[in-house]
N, CA, C, O and CB atoms as a CASP TS submission, in Angstrom:
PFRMAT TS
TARGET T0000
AUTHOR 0000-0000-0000
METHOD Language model
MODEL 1
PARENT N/A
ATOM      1  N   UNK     1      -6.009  22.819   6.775  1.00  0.00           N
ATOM      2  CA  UNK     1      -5.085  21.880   7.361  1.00  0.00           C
ATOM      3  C   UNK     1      -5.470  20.460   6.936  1.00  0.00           C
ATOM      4  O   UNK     1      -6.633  20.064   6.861  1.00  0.00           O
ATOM      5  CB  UNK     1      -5.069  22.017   8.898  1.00  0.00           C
ATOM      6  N   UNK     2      -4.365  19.726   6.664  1.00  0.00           N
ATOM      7  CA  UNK     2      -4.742  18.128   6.090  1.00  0.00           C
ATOM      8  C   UNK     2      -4.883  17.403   7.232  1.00  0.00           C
ATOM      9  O   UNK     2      -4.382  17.758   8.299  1.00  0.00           O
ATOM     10  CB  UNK     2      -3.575  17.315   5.120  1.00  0.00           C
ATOM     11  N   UNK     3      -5.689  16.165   7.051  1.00  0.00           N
ATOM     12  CA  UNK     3      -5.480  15.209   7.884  1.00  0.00           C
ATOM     13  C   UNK     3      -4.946  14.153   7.452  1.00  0.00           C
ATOM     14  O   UNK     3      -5.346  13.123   7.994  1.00  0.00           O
ATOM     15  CB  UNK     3      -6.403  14.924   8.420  1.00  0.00           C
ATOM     16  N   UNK     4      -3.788  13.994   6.262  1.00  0.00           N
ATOM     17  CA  UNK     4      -3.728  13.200   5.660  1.00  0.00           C
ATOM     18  C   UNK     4      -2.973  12.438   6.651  1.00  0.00           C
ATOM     19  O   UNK     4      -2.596  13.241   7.505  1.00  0.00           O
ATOM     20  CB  UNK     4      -3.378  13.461   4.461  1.00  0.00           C
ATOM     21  N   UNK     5      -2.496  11.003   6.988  1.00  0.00           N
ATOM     22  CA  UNK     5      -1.389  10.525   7.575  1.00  0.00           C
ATOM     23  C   UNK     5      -1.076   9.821   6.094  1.00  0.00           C
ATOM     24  O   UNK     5      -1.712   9.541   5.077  1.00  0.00           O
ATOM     25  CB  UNK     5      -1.583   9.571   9.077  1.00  0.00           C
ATOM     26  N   UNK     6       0.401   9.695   6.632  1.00  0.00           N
ATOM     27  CA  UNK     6       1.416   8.623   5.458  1.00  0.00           C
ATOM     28  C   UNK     6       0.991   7.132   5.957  1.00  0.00           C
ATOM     29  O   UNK     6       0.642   6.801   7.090  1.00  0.00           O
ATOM     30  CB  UNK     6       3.554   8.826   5.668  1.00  0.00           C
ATOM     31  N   UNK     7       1.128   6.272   4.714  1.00  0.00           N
ATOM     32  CA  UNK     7       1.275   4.590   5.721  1.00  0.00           C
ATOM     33  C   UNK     7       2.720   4.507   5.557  1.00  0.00           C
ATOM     34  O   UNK     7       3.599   4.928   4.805  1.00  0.00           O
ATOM     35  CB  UNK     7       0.369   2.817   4.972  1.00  0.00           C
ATOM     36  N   UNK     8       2.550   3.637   6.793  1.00  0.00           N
ATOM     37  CA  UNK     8       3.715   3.404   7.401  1.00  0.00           C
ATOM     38  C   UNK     8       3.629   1.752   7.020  1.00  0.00           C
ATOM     39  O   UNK     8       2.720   1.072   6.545  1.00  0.00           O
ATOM     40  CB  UNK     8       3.785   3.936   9.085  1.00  0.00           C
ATOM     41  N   UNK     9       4.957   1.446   7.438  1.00  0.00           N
ATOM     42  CA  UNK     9       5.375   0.019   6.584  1.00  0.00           C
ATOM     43  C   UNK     9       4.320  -1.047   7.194  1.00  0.00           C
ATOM     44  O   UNK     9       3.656  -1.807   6.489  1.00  0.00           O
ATOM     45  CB  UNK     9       7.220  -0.591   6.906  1.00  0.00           C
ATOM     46  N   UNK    10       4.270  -1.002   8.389  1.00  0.00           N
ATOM     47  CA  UNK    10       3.160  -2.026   8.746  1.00  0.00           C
ATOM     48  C   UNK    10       1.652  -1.322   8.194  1.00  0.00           C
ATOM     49  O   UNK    10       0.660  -1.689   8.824  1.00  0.00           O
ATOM     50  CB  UNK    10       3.161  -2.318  10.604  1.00  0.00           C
ATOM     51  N   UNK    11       1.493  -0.620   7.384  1.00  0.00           N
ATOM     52  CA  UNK    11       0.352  -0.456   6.618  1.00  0.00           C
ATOM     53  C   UNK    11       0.955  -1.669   5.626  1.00  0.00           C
ATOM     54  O   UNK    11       0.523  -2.816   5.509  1.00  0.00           O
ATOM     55  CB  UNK    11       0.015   1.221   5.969  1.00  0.00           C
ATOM     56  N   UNK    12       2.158  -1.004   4.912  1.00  0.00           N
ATOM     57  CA  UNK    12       2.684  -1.181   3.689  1.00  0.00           C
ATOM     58  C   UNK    12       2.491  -2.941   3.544  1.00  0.00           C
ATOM     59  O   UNK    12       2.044  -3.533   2.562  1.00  0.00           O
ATOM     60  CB  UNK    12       4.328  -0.513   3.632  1.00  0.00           C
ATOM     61  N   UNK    13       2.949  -3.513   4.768  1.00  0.00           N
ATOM     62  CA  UNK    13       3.279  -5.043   4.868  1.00  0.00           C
ATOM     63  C   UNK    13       1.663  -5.820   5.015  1.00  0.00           C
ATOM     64  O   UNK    13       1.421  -6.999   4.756  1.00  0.00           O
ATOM     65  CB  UNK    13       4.428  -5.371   6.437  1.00  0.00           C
ATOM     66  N   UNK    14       0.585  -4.675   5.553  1.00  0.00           N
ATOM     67  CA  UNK    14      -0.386  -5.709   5.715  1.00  0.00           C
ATOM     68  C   UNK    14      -1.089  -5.515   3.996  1.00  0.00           C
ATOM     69  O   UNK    14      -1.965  -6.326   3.694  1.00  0.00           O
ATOM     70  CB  UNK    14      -1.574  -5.361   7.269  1.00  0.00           C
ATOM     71  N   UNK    15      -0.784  -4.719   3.202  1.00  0.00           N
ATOM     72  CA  UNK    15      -1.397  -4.433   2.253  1.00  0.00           C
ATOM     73  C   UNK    15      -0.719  -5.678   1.136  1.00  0.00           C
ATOM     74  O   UNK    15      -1.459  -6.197   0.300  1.00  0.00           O
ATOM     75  CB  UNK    15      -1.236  -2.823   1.987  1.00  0.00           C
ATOM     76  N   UNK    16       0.421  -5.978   1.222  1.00  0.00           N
ATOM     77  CA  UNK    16       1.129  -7.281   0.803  1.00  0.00           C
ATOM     78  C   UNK    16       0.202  -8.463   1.311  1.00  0.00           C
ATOM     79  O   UNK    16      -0.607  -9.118   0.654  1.00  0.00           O
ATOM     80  CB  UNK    16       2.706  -7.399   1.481  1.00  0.00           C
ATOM     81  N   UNK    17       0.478  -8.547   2.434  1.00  0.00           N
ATOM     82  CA  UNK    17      -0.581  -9.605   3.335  1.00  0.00           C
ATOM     83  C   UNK    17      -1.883  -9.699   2.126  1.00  0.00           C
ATOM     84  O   UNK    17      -1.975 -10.594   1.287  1.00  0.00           O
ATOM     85  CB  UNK    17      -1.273  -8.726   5.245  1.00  0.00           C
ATOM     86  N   UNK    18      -2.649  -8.761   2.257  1.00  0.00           N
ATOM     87  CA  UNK    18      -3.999  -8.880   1.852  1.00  0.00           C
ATOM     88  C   UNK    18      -3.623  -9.176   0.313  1.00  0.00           C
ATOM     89  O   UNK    18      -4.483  -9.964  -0.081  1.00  0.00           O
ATOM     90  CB  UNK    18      -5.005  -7.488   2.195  1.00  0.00           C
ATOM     91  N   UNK    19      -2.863  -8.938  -0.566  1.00  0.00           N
ATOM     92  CA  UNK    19      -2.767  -9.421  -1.699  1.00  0.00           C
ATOM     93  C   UNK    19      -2.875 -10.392  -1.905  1.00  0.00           C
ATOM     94  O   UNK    19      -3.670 -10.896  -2.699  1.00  0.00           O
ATOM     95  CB  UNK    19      -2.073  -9.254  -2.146  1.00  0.00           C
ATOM     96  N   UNK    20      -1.694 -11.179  -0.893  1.00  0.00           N
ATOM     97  CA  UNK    20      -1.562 -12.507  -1.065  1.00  0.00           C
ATOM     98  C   UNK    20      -2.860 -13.516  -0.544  1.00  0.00           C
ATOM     99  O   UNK    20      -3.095 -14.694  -0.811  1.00  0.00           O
ATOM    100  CB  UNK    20      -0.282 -12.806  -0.361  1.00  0.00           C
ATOM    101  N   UNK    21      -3.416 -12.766   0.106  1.00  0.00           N
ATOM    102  CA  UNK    21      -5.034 -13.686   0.510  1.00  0.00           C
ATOM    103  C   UNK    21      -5.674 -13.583  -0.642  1.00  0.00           C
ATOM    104  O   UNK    21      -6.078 -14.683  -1.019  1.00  0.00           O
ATOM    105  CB  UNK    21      -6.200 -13.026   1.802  1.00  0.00           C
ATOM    106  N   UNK    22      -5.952 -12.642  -1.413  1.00  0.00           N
ATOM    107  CA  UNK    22      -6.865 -12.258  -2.427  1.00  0.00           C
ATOM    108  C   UNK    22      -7.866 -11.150  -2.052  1.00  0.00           C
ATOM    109  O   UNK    22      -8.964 -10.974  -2.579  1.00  0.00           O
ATOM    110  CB  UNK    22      -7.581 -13.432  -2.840  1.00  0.00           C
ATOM    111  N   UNK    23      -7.384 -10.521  -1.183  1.00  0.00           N
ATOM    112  CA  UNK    23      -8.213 -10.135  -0.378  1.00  0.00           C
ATOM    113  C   UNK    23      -8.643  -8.811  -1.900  1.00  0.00           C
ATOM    114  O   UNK    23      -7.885  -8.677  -2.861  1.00  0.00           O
ATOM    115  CB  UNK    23      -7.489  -9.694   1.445  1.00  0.00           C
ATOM    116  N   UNK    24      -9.920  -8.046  -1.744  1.00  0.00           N
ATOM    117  CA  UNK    24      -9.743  -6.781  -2.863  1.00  0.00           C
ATOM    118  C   UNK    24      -9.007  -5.821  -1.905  1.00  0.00           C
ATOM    119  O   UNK    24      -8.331  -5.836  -0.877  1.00  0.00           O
ATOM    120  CB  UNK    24     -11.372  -6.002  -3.572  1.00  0.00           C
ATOM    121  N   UNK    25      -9.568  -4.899  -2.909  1.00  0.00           N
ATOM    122  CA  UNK    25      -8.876  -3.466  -2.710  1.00  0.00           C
ATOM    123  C   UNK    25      -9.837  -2.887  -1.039  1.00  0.00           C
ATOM    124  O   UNK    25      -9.422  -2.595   0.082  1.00  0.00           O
ATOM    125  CB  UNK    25      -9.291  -2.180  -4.536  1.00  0.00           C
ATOM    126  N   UNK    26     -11.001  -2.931  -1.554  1.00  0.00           N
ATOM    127  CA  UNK    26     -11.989  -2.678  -0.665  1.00  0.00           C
ATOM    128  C   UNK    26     -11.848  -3.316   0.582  1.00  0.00           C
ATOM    129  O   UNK    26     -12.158  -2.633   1.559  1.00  0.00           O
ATOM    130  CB  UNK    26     -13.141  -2.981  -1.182  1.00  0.00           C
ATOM    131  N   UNK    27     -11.491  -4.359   0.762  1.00  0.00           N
ATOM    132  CA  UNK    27     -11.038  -5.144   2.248  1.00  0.00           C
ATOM    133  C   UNK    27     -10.202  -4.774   3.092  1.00  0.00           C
ATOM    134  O   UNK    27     -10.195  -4.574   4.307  1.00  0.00           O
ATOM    135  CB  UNK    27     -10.526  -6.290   2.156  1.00  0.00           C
ATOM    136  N   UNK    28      -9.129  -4.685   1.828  1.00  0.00           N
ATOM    137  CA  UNK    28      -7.660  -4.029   2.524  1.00  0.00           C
ATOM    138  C   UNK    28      -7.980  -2.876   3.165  1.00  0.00           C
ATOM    139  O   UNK    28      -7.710  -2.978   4.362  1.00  0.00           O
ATOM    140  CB  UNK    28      -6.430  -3.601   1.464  1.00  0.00           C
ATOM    141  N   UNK    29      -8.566  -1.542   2.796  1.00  0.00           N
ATOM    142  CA  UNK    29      -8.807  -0.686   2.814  1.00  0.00           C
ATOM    143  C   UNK    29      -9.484  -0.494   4.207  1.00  0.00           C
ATOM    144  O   UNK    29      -9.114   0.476   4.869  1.00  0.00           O
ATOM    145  CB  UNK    29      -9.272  -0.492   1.761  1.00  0.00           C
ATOM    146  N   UNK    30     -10.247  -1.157   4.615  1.00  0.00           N
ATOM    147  CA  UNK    30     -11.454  -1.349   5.251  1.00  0.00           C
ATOM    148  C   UNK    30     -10.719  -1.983   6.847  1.00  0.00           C
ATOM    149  O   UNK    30     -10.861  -1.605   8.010  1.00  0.00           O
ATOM    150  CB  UNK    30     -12.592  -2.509   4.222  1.00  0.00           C
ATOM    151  N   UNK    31     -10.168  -2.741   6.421  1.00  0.00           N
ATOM    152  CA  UNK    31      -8.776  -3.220   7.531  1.00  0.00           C
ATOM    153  C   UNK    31      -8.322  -2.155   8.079  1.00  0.00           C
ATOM    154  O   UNK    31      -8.309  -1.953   9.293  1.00  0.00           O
ATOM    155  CB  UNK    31      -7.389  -3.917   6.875  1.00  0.00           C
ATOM    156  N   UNK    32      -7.737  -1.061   6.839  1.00  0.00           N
ATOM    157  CA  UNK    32      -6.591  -0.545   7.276  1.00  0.00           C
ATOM    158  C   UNK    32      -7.083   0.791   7.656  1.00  0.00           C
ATOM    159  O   UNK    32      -6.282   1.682   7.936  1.00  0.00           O
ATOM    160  CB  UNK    32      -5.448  -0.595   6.278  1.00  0.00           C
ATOM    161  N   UNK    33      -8.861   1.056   7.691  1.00  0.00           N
ATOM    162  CA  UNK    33      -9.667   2.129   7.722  1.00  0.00           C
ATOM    163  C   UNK    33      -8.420   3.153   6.906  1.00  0.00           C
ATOM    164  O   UNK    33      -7.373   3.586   7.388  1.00  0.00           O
ATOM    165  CB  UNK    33     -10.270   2.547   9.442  1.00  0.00           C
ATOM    166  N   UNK    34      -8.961   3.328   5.563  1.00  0.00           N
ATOM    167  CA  UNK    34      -8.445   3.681   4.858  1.00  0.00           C
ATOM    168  C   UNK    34      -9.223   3.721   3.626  1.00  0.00           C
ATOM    169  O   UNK    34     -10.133   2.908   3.464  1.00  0.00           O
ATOM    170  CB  UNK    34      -7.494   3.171   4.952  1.00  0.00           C
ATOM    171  N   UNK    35      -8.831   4.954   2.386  1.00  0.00           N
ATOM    172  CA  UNK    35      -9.995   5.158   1.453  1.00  0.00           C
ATOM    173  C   UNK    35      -9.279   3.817   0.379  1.00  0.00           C
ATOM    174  O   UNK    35      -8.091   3.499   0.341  1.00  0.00           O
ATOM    175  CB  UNK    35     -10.185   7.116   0.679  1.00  0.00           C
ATOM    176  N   UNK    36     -10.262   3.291  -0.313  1.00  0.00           N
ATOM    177  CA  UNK    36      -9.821   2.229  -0.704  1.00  0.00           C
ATOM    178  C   UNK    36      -9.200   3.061  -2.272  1.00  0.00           C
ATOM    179  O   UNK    36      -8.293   2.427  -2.811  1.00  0.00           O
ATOM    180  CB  UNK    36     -11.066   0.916  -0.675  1.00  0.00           C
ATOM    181  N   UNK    37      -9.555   4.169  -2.875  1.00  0.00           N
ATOM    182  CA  UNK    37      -8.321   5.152  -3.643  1.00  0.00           C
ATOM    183  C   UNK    37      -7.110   5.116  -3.579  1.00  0.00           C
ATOM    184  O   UNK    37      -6.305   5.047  -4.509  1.00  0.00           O
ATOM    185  CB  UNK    37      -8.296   6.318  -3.395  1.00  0.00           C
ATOM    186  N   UNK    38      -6.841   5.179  -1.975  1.00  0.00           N
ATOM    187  CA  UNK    38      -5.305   5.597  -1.029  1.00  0.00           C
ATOM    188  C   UNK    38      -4.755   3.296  -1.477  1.00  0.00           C
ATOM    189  O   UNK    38      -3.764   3.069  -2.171  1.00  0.00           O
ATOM    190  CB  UNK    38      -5.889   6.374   1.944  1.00  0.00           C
ATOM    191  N   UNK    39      -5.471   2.312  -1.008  1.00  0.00           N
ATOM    192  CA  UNK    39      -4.531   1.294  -1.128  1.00  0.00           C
ATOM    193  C   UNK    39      -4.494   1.132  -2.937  1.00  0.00           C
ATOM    194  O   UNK    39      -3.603   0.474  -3.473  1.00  0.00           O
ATOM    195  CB  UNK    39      -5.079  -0.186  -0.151  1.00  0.00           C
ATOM    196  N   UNK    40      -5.670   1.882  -3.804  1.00  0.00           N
ATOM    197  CA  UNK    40      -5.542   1.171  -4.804  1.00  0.00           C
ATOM    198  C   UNK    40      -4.396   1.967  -5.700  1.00  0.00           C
ATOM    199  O   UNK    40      -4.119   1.461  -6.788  1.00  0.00           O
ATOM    200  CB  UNK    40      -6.923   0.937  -5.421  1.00  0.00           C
ATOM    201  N   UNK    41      -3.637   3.324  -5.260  1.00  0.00           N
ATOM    202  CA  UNK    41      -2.839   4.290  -6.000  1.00  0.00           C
ATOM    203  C   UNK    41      -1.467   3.693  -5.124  1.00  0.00           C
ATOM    204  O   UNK    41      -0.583   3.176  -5.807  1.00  0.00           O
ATOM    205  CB  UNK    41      -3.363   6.160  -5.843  1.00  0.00           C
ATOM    206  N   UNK    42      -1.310   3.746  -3.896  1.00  0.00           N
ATOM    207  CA  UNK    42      -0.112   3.275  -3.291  1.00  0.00           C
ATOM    208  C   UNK    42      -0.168   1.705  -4.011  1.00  0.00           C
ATOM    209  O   UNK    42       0.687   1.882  -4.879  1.00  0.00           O
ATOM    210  CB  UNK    42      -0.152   3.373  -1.446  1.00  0.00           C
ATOM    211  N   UNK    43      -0.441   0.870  -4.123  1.00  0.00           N
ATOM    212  CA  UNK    43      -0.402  -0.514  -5.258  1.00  0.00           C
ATOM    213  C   UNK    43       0.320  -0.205  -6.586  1.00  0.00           C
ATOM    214  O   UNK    43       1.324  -0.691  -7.107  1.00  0.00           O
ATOM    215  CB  UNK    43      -2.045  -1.020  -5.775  1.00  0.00           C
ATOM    216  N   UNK    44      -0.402   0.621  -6.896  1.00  0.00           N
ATOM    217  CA  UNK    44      -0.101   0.994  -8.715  1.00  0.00           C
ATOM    218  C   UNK    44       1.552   1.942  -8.737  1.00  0.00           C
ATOM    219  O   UNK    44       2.587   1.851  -9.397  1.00  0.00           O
ATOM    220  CB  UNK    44      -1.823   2.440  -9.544  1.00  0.00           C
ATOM    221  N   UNK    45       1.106   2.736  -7.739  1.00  0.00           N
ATOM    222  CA  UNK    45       2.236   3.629  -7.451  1.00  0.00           C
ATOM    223  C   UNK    45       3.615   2.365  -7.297  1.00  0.00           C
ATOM    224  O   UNK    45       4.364   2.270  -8.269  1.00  0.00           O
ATOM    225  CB  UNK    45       1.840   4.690  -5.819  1.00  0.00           C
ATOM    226  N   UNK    46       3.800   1.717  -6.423  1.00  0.00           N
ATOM    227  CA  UNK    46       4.645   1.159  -5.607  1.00  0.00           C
ATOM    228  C   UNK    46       5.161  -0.809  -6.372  1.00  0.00           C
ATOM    229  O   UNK    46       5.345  -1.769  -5.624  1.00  0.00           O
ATOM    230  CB  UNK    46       3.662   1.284  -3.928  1.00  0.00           C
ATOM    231  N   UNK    47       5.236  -0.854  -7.425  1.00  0.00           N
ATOM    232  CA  UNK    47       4.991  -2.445  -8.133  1.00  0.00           C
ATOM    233  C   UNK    47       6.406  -2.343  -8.603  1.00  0.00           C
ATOM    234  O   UNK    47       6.836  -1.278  -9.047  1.00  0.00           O
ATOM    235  CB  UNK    47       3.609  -2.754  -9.577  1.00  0.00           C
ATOM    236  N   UNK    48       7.003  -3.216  -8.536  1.00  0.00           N
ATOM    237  CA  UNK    48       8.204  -3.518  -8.654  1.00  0.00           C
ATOM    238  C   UNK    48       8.055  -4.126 -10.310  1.00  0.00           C
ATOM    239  O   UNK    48       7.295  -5.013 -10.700  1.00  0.00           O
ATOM    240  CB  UNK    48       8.717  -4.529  -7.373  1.00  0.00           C
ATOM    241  N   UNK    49       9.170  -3.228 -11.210  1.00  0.00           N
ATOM    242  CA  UNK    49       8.820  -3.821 -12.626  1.00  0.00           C
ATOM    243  C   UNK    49       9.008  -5.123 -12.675  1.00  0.00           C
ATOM    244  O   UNK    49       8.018  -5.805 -12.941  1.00  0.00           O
ATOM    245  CB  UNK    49       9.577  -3.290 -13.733  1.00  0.00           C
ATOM    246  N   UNK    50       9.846  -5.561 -12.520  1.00  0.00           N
ATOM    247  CA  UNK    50      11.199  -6.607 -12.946  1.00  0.00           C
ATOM    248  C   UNK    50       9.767  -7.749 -12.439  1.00  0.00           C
ATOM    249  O   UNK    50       9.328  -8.655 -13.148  1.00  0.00           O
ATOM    250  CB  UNK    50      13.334  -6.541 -11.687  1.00  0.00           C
ATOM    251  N   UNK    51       9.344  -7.436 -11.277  1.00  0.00           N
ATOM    252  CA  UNK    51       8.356  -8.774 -10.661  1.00  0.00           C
ATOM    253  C   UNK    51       7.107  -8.559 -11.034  1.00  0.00           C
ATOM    254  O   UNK    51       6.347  -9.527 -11.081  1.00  0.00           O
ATOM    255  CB  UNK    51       8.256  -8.987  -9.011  1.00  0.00           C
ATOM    256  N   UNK    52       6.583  -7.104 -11.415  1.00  0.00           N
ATOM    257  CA  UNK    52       5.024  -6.868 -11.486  1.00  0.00           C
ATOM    258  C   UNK    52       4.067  -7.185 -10.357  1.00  0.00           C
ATOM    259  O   UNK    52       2.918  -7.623 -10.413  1.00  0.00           O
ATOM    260  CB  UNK    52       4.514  -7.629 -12.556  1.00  0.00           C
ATOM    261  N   UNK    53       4.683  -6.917  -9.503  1.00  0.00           N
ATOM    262  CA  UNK    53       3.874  -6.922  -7.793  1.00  0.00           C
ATOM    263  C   UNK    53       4.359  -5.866  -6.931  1.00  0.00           C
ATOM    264  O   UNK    53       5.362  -5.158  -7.019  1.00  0.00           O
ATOM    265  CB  UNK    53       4.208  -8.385  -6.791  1.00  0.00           C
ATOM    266  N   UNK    54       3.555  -5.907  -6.195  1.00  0.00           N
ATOM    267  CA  UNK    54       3.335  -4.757  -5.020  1.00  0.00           C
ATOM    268  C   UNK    54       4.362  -4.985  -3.876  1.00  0.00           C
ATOM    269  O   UNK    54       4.251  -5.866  -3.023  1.00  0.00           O
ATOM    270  CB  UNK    54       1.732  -4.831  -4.311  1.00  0.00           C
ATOM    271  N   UNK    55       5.467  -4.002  -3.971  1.00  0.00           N
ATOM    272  CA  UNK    55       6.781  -4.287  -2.253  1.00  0.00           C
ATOM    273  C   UNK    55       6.437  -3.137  -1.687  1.00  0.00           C
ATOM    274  O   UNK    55       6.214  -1.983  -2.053  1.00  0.00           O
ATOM    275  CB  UNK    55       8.959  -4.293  -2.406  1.00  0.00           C
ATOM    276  N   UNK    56       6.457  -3.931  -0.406  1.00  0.00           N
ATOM    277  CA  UNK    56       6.256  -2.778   0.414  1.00  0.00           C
ATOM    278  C   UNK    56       7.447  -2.093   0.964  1.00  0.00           C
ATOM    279  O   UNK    56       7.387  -1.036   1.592  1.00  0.00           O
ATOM    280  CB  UNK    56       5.456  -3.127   1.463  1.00  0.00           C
ATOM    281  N   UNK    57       8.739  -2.869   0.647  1.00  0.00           N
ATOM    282  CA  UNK    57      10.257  -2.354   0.620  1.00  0.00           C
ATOM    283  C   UNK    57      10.219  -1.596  -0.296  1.00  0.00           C
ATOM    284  O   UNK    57      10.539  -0.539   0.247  1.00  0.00           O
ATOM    285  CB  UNK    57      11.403  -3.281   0.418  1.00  0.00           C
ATOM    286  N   UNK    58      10.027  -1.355  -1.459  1.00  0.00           N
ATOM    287  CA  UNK    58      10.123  -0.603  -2.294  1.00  0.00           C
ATOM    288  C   UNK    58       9.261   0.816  -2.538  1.00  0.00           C
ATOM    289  O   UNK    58       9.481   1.793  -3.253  1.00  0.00           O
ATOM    290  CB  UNK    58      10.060  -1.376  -3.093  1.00  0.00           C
ATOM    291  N   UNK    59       8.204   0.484  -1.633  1.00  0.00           N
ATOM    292  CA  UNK    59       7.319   1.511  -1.387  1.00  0.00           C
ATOM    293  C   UNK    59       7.776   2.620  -0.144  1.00  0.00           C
ATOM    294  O   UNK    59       7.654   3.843  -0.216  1.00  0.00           O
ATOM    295  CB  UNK    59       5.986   0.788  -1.075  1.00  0.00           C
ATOM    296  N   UNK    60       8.294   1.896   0.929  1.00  0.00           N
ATOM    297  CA  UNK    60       8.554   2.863   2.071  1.00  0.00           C
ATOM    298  C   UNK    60      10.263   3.296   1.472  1.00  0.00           C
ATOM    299  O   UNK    60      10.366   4.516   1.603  1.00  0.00           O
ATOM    300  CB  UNK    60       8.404   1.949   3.941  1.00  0.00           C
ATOM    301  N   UNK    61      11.189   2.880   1.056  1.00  0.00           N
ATOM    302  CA  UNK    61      12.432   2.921   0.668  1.00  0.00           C
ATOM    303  C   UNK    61      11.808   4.544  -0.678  1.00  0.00           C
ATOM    304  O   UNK    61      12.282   5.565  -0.179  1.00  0.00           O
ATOM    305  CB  UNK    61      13.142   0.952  -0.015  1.00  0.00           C
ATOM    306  N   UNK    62      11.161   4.850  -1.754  1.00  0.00           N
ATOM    307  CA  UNK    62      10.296   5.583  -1.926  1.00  0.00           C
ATOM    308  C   UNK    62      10.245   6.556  -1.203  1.00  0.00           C
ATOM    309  O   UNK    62      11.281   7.217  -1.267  1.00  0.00           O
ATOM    310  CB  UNK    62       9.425   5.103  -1.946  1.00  0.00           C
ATOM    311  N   UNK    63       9.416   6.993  -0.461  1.00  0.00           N
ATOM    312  CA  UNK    63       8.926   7.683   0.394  1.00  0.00           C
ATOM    313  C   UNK    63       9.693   7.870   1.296  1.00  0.00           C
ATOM    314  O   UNK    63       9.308   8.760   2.054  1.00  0.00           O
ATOM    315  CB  UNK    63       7.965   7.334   0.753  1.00  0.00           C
ATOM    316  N   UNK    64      10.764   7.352   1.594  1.00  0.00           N
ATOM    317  CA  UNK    64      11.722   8.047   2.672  1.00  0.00           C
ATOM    318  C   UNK    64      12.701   8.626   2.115  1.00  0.00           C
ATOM    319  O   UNK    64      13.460   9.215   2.885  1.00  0.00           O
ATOM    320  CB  UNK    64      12.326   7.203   3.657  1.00  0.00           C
ATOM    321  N   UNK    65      13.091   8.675   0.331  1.00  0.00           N
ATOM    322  CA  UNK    65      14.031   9.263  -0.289  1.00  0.00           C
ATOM    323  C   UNK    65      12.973   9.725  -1.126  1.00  0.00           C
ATOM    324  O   UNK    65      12.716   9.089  -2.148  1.00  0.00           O
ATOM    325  CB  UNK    65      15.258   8.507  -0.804  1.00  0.00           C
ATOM    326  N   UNK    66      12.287  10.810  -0.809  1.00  0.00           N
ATOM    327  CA  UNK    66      11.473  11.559  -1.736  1.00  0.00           C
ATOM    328  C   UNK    66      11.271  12.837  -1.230  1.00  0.00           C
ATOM    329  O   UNK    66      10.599  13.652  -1.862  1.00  0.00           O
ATOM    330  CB  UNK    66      10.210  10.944  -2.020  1.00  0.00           C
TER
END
């Protein structure tokens, strides 16, 4: 049995947050008690071409049509 949970948008939005501080990967992670793997693949996963940054609209919008 997994224990995985999904993030949910207020994951999604504080992981924006921490970008914009500079925060690393490892911080965010650590915030969000979370493996810092899980914020650094949902990032890569989830980047909007056109801008080359991380939405977290575009990430949960994703994942709710998947």
């Amino acid at each position: 049995m997994s224990h995985y949970q999904h993030l949910t948008i207020n994951d999604r939005e504080m992981i924006l947050e921490g970008l914009a501080q500079s925060k690393t990967i490892r911080e965010i992670a650590r915030k969000l008690k979370r493996a810092p793997s899980t914020i650094s693949r949902e990032i890569k996963r989830h980047q909007c071409k056109n801008i080359g940054r991380y939405s977290p609209d575009k990430a949960q919008n994703d994942y709710k049509f998947s």
